[in-house]
PDBQT receptor file of N, H, CA, C and O in Angstrom, charges set to zero:
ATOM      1  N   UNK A   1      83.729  75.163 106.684  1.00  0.00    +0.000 N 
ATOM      2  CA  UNK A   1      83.821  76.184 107.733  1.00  0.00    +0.000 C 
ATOM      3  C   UNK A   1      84.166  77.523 107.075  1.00  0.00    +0.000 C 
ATOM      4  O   UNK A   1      85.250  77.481 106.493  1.00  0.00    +0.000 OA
ATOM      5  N   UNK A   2      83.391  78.958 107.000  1.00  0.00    +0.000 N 
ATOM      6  H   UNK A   2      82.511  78.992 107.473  1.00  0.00    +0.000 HD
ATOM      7  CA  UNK A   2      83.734  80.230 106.644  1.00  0.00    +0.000 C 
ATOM      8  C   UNK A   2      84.380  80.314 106.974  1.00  0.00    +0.000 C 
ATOM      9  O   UNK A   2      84.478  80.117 108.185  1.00  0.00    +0.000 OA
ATOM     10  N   UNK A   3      85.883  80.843 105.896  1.00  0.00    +0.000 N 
ATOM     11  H   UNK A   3      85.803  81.003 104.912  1.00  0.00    +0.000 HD
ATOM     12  CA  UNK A   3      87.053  81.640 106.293  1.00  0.00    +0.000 C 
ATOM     13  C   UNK A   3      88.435  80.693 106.468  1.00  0.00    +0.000 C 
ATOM     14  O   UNK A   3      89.519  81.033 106.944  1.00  0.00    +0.000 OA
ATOM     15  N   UNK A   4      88.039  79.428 105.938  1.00  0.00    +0.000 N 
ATOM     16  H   UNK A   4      87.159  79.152 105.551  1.00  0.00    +0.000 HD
ATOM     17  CA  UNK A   4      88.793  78.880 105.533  1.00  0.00    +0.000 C 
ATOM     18  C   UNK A   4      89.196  78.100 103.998  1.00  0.00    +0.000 C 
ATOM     19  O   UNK A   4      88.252  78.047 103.210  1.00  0.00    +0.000 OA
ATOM     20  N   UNK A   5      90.237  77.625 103.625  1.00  0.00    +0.000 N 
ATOM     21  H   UNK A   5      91.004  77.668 104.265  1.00  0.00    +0.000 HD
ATOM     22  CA  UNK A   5      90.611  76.969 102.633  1.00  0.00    +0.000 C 
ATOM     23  C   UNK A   5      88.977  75.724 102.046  1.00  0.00    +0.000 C 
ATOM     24  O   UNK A   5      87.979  75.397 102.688  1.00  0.00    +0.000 OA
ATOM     25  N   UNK A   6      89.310  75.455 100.956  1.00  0.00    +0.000 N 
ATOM     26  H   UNK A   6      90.121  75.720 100.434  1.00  0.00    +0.000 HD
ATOM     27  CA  UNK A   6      88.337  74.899 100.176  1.00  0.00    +0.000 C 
ATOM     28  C   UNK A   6      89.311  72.767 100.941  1.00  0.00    +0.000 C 
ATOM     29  O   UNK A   6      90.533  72.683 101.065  1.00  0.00    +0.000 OA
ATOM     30  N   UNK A   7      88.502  71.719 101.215  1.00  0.00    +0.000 N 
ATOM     31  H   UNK A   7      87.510  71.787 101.114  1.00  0.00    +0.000 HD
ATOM     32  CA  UNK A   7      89.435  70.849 101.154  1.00  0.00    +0.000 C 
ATOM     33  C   UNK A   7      88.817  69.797 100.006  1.00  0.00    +0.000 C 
ATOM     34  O   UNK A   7      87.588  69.748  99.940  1.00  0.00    +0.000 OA
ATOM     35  N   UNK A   8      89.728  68.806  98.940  1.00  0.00    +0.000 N 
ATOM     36  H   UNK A   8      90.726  68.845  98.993  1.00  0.00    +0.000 HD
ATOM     37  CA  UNK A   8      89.398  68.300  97.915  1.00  0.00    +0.000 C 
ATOM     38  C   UNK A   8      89.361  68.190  96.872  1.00  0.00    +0.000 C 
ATOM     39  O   UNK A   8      90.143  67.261  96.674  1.00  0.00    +0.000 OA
ATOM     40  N   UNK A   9      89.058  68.431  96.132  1.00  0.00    +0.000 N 
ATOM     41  H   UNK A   9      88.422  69.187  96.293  1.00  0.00    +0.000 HD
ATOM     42  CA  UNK A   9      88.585  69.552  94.764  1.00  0.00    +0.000 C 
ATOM     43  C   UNK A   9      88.890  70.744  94.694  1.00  0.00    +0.000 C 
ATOM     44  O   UNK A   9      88.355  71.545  95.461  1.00  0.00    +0.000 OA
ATOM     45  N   UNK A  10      89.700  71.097  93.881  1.00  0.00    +0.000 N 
ATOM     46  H   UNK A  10      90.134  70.447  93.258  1.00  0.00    +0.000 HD
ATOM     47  CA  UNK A  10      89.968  72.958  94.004  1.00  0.00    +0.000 C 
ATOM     48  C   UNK A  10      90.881  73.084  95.231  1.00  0.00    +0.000 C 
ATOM     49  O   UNK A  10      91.094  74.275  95.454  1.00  0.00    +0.000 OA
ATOM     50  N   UNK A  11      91.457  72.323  96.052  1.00  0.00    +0.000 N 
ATOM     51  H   UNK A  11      91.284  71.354  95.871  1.00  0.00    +0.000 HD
ATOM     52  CA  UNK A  11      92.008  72.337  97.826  1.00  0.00    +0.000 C 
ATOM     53  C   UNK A  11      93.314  73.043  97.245  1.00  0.00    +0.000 C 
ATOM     54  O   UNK A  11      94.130  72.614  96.430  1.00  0.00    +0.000 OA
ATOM     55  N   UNK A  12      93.250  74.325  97.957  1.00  0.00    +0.000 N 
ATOM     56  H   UNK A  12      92.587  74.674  98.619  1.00  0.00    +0.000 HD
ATOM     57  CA  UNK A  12      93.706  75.763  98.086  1.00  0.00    +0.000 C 
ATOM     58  C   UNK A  12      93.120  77.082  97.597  1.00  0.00    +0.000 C 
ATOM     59  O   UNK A  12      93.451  78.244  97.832  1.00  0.00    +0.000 OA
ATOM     60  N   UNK A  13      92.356  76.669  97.005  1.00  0.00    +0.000 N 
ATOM     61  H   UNK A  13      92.088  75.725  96.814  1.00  0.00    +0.000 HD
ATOM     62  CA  UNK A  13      91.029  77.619  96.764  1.00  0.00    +0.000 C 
ATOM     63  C   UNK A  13      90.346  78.556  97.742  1.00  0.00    +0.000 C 
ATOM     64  O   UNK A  13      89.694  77.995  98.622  1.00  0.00    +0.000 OA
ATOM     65  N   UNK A  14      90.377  79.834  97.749  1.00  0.00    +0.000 N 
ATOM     66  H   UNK A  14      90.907  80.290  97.034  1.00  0.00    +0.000 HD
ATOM     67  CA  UNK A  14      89.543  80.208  99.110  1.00  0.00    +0.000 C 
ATOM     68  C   UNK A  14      88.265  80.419  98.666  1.00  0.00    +0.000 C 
ATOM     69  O   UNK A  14      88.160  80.682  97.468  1.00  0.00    +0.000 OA
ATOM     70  N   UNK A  15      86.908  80.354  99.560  1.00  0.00    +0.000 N 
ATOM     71  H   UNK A  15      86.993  80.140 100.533  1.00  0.00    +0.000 HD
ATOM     72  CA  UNK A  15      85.687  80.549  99.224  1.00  0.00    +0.000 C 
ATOM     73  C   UNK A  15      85.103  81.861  98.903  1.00  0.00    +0.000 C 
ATOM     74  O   UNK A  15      85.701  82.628  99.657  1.00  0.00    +0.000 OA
ATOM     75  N   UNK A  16      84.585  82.286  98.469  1.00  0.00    +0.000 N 
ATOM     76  H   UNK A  16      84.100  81.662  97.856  1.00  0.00    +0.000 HD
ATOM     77  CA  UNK A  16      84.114  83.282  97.349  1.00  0.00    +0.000 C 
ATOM     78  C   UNK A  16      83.807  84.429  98.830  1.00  0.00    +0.000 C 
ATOM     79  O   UNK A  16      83.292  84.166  99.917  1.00  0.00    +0.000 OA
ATOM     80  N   UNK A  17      84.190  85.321  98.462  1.00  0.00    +0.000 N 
ATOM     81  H   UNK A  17      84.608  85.535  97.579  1.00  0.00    +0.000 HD
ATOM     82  CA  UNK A  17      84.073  86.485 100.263  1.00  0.00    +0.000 C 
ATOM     83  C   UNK A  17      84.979  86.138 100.672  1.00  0.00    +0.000 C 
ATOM     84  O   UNK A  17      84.886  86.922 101.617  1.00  0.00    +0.000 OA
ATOM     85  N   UNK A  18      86.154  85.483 100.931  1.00  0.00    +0.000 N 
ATOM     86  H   UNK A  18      86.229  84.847 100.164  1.00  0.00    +0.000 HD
ATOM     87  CA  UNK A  18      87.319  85.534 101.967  1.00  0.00    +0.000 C 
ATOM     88  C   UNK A  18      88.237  86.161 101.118  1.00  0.00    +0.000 C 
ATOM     89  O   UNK A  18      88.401  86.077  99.901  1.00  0.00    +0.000 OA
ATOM     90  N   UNK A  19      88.895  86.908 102.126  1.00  0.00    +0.000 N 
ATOM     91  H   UNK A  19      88.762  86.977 103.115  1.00  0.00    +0.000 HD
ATOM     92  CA  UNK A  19      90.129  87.722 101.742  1.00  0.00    +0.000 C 
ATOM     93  C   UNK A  19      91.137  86.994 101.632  1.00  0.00    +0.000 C 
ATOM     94  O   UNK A  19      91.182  86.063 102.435  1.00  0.00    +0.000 OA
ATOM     95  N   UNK A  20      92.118  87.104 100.789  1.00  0.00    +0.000 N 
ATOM     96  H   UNK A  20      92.081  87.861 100.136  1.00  0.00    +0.000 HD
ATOM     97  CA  UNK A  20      93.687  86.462 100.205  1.00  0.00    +0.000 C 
ATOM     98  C   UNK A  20      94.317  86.710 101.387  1.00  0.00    +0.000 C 
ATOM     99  O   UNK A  20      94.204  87.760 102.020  1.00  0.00    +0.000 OA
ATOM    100  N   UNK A  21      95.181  85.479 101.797  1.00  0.00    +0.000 N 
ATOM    101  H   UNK A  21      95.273  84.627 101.283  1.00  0.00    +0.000 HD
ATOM    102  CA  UNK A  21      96.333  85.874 102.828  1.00  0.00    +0.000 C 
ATOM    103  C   UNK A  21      97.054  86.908 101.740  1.00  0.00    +0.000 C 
ATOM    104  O   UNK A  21      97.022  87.089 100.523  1.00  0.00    +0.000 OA
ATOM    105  N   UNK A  22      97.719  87.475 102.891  1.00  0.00    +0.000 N 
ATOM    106  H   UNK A  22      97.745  87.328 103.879  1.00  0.00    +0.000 HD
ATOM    107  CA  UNK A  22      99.338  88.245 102.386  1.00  0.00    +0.000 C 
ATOM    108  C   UNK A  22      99.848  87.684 101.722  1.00  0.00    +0.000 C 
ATOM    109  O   UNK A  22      99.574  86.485 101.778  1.00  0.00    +0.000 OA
ATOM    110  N   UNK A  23     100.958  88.131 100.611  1.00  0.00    +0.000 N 
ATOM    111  H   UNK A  23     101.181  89.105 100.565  1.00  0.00    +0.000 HD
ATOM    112  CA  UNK A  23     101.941  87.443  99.916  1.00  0.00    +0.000 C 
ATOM    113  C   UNK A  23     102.894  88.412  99.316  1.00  0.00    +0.000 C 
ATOM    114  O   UNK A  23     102.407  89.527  99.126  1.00  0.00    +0.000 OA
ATOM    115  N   UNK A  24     103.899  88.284  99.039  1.00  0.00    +0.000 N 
ATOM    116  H   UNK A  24     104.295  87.379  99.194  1.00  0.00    +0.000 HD
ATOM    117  CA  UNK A  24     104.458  89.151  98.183  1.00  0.00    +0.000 C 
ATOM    118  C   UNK A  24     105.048  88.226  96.922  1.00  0.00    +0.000 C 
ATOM    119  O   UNK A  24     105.300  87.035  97.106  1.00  0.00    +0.000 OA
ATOM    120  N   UNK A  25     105.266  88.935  95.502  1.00  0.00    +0.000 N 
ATOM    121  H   UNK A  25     105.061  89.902  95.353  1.00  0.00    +0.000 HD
ATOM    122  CA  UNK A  25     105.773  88.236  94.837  1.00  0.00    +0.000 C 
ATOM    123  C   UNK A  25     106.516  89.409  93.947  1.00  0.00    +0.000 C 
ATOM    124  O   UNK A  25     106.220  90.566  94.243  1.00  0.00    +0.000 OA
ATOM    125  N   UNK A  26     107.732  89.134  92.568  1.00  0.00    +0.000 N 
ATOM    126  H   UNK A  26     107.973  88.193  92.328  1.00  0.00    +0.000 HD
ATOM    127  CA  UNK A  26     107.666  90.416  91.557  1.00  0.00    +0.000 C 
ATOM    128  C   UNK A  26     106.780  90.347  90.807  1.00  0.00    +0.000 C 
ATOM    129  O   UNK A  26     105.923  89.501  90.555  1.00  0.00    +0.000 OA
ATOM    130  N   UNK A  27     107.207  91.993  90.191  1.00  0.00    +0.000 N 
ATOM    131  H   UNK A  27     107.903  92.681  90.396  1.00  0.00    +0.000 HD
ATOM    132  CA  UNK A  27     106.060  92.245  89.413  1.00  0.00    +0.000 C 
ATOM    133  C   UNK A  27     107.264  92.006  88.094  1.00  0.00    +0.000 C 
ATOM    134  O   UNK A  27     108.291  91.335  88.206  1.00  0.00    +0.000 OA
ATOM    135  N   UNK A  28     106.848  92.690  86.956  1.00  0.00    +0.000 N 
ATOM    136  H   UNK A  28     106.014  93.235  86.865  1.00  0.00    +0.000 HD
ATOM    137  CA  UNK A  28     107.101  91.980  85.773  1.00  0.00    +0.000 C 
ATOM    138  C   UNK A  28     108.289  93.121  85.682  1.00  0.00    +0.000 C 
ATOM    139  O   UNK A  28     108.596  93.373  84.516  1.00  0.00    +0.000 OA
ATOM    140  N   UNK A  29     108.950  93.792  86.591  1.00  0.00    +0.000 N 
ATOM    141  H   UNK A  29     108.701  93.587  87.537  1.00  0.00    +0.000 HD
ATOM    142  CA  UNK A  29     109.891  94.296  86.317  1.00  0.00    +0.000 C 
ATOM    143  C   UNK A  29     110.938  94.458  87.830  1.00  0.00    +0.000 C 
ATOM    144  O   UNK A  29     111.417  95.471  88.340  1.00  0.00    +0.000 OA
ATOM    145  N   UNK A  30     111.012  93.221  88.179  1.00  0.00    +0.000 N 
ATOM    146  H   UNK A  30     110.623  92.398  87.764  1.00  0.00    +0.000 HD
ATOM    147  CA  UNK A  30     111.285  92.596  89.304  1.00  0.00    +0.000 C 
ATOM    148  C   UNK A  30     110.967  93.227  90.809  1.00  0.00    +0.000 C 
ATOM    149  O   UNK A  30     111.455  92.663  91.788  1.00  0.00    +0.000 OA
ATOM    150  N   UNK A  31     110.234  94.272  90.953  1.00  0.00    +0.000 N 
ATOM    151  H   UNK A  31     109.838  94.730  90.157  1.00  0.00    +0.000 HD
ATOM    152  CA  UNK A  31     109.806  94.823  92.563  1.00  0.00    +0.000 C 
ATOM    153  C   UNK A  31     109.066  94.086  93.039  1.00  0.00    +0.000 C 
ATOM    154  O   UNK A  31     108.202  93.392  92.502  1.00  0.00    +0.000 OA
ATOM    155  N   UNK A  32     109.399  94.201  94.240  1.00  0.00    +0.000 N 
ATOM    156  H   UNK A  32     110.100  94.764  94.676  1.00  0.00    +0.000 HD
ATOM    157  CA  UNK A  32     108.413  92.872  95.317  1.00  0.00    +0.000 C 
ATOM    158  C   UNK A  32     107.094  93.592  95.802  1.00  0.00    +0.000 C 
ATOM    159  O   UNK A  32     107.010  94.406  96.721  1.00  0.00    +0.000 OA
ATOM    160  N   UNK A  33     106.240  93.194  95.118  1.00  0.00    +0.000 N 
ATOM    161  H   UNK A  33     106.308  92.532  94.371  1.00  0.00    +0.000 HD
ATOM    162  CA  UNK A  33     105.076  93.793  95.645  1.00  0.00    +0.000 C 
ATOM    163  C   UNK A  33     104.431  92.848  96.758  1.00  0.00    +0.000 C 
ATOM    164  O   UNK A  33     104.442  91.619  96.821  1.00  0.00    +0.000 OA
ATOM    165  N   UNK A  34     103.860  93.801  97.626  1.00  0.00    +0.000 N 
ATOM    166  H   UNK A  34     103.851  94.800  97.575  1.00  0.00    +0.000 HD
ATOM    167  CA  UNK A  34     102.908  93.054  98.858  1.00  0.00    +0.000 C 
ATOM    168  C   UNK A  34     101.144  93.215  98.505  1.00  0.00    +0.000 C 
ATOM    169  O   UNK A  34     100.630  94.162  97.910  1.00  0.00    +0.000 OA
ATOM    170  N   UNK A  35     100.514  92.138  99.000  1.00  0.00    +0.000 N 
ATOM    171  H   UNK A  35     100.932  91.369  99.484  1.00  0.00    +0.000 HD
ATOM    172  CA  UNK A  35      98.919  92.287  98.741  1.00  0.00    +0.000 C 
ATOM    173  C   UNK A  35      98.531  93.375  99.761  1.00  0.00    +0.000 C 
ATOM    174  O   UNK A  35      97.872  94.387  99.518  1.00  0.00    +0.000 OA
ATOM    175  N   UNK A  36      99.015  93.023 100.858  1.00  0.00    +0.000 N 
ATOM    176  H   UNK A  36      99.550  92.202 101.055  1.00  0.00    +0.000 HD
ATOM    177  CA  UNK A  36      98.954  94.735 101.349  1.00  0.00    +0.000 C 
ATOM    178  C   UNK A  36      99.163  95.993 100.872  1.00  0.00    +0.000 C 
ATOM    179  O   UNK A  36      98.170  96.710 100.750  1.00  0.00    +0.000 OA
ATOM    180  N   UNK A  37      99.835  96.261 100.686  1.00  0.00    +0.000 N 
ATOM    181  H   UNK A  37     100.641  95.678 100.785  1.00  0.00    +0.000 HD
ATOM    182  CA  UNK A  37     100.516  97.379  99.240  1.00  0.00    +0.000 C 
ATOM    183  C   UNK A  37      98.947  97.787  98.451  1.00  0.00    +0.000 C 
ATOM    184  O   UNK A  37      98.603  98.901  98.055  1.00  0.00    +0.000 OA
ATOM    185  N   UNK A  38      98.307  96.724  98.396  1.00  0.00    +0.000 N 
ATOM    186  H   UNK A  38      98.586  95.819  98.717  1.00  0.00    +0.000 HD
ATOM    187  CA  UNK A  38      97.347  96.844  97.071  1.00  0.00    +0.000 C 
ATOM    188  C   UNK A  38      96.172  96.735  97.635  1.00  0.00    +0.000 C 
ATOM    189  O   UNK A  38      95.190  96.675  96.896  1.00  0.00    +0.000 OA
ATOM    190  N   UNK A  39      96.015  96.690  98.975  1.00  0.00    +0.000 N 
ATOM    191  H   UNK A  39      96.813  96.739  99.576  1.00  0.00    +0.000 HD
ATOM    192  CA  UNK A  39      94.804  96.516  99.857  1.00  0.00    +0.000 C 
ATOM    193  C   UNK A  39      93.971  97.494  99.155  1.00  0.00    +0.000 C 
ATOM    194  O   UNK A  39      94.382  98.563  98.704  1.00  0.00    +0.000 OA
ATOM    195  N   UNK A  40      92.390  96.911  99.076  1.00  0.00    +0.000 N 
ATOM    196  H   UNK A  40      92.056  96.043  99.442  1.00  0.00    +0.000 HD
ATOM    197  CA  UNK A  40      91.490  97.836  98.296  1.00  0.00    +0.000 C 
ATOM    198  C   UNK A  40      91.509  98.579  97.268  1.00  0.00    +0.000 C 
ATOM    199  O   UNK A  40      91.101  99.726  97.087  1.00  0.00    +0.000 OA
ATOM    200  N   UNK A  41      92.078  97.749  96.523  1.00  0.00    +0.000 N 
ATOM    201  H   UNK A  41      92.410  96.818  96.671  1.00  0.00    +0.000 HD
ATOM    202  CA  UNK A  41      92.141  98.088  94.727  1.00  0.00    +0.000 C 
ATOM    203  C   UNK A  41      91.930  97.202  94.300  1.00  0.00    +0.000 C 
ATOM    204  O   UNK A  41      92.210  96.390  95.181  1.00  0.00    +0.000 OA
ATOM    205  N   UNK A  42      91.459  96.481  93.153  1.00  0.00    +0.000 N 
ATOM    206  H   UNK A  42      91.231  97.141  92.437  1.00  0.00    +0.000 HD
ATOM    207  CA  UNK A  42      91.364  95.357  92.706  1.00  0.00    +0.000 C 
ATOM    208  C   UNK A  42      92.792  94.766  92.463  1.00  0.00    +0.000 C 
ATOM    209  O   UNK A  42      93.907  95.247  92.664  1.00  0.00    +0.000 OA
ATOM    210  N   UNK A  43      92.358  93.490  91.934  1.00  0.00    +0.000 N 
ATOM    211  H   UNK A  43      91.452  93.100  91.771  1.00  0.00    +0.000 HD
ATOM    212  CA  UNK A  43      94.118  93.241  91.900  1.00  0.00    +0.000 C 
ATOM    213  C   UNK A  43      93.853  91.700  91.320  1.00  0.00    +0.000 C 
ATOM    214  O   UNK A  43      93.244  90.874  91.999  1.00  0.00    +0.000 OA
ATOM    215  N   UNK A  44      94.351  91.414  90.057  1.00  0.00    +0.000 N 
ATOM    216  H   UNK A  44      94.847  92.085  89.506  1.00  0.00    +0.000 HD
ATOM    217  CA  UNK A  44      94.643  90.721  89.192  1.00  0.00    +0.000 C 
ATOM    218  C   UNK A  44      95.731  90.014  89.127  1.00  0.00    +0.000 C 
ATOM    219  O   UNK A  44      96.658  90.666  88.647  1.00  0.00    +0.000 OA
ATOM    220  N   UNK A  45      96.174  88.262  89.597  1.00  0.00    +0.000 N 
ATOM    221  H   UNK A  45      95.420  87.732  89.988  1.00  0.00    +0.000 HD
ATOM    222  CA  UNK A  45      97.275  87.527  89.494  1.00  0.00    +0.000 C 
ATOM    223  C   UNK A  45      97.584  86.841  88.203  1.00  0.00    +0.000 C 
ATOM    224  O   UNK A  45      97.234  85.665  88.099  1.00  0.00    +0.000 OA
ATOM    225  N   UNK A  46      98.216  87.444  87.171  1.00  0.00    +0.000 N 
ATOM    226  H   UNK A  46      98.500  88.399  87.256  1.00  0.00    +0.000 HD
ATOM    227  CA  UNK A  46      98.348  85.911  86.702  1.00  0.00    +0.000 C 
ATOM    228  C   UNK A  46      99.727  85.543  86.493  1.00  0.00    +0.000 C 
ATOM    229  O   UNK A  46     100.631  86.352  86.699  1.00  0.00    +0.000 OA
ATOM    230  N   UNK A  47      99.922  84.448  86.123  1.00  0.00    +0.000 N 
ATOM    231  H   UNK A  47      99.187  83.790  85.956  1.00  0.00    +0.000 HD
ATOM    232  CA  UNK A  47     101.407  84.179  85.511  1.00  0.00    +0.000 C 
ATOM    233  C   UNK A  47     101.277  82.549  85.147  1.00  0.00    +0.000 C 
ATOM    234  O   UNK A  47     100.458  81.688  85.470  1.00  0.00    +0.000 OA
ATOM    235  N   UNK A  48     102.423  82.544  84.359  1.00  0.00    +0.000 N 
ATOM    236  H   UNK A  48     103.089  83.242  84.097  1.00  0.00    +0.000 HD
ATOM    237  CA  UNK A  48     102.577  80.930  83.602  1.00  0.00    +0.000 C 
ATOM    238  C   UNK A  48     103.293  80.139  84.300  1.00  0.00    +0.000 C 
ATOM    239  O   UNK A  48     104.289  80.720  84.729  1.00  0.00    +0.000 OA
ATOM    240  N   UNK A  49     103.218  78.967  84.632  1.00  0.00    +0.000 N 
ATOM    241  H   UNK A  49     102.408  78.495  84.284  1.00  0.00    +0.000 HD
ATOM    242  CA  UNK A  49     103.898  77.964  85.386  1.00  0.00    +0.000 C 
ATOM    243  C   UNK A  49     105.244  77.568  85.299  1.00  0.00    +0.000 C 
ATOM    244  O   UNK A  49     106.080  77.393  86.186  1.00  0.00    +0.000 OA
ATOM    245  N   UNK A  50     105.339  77.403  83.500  1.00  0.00    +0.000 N 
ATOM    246  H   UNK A  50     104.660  77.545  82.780  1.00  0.00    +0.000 HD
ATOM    247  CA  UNK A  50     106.538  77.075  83.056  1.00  0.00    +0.000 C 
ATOM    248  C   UNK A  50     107.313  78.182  82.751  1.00  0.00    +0.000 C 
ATOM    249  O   UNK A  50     108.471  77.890  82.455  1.00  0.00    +0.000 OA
ATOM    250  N   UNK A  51     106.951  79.738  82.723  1.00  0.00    +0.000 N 
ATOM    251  H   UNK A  51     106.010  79.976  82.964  1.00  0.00    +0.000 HD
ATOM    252  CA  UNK A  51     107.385  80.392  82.395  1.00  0.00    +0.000 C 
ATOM    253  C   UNK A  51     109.130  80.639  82.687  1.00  0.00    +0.000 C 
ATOM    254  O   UNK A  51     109.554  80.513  83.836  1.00  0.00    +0.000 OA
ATOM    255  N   UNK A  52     109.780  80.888  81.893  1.00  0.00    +0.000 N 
ATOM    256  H   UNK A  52     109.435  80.990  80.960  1.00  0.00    +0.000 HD
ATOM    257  CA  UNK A  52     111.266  80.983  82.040  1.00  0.00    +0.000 C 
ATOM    258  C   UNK A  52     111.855  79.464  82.361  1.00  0.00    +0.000 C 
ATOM    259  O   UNK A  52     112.932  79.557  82.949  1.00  0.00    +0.000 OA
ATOM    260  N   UNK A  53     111.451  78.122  82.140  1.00  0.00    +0.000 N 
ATOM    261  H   UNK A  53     110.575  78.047  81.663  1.00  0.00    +0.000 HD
ATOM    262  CA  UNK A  53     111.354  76.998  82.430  1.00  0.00    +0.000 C 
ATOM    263  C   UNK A  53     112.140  76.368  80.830  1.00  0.00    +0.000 C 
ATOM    264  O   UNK A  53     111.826  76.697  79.686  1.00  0.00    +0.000 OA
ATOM    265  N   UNK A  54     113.261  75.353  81.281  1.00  0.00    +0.000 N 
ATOM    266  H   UNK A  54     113.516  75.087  82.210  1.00  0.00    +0.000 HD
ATOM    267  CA  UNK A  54     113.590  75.170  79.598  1.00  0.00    +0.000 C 
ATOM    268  C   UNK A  54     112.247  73.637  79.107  1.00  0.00    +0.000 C 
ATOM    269  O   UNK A  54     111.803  72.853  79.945  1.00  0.00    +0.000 OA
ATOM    270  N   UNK A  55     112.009  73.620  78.103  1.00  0.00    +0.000 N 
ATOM    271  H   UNK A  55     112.370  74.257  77.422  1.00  0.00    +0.000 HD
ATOM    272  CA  UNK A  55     111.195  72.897  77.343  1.00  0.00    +0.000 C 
ATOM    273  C   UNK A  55     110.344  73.518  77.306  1.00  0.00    +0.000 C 
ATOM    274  O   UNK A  55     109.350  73.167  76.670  1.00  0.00    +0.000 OA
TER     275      UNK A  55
């Protein structure tokens, strides 16, 4: 169904044309940024899983 989540394989994935829900998270110098905030700019996530994680 367009405009929803991927289910299965990849399940949380959105389909290629749907827009990201909202979220906020920090940025690498702890401000809480919103995807709103950044509406219509590109916008690049990444980060490491274990990061700051001991082992």
């Amino acid at each position: 169904m367009p405009g929803t989540l991927r289910e299965g394989y990849g399940a949380g994935m959105l389909d290629v044309g749907i827009a990201a829900p909202d979220f906020s998270a920090p940025d690498q110098d702890g401000t809480i940024v919103s995807l709103a905030d950044l509406r219509g700019q590109w916008v690049a996530l990444w980060w490491y899983p274990k990061a700051s994680t001991p082992g």
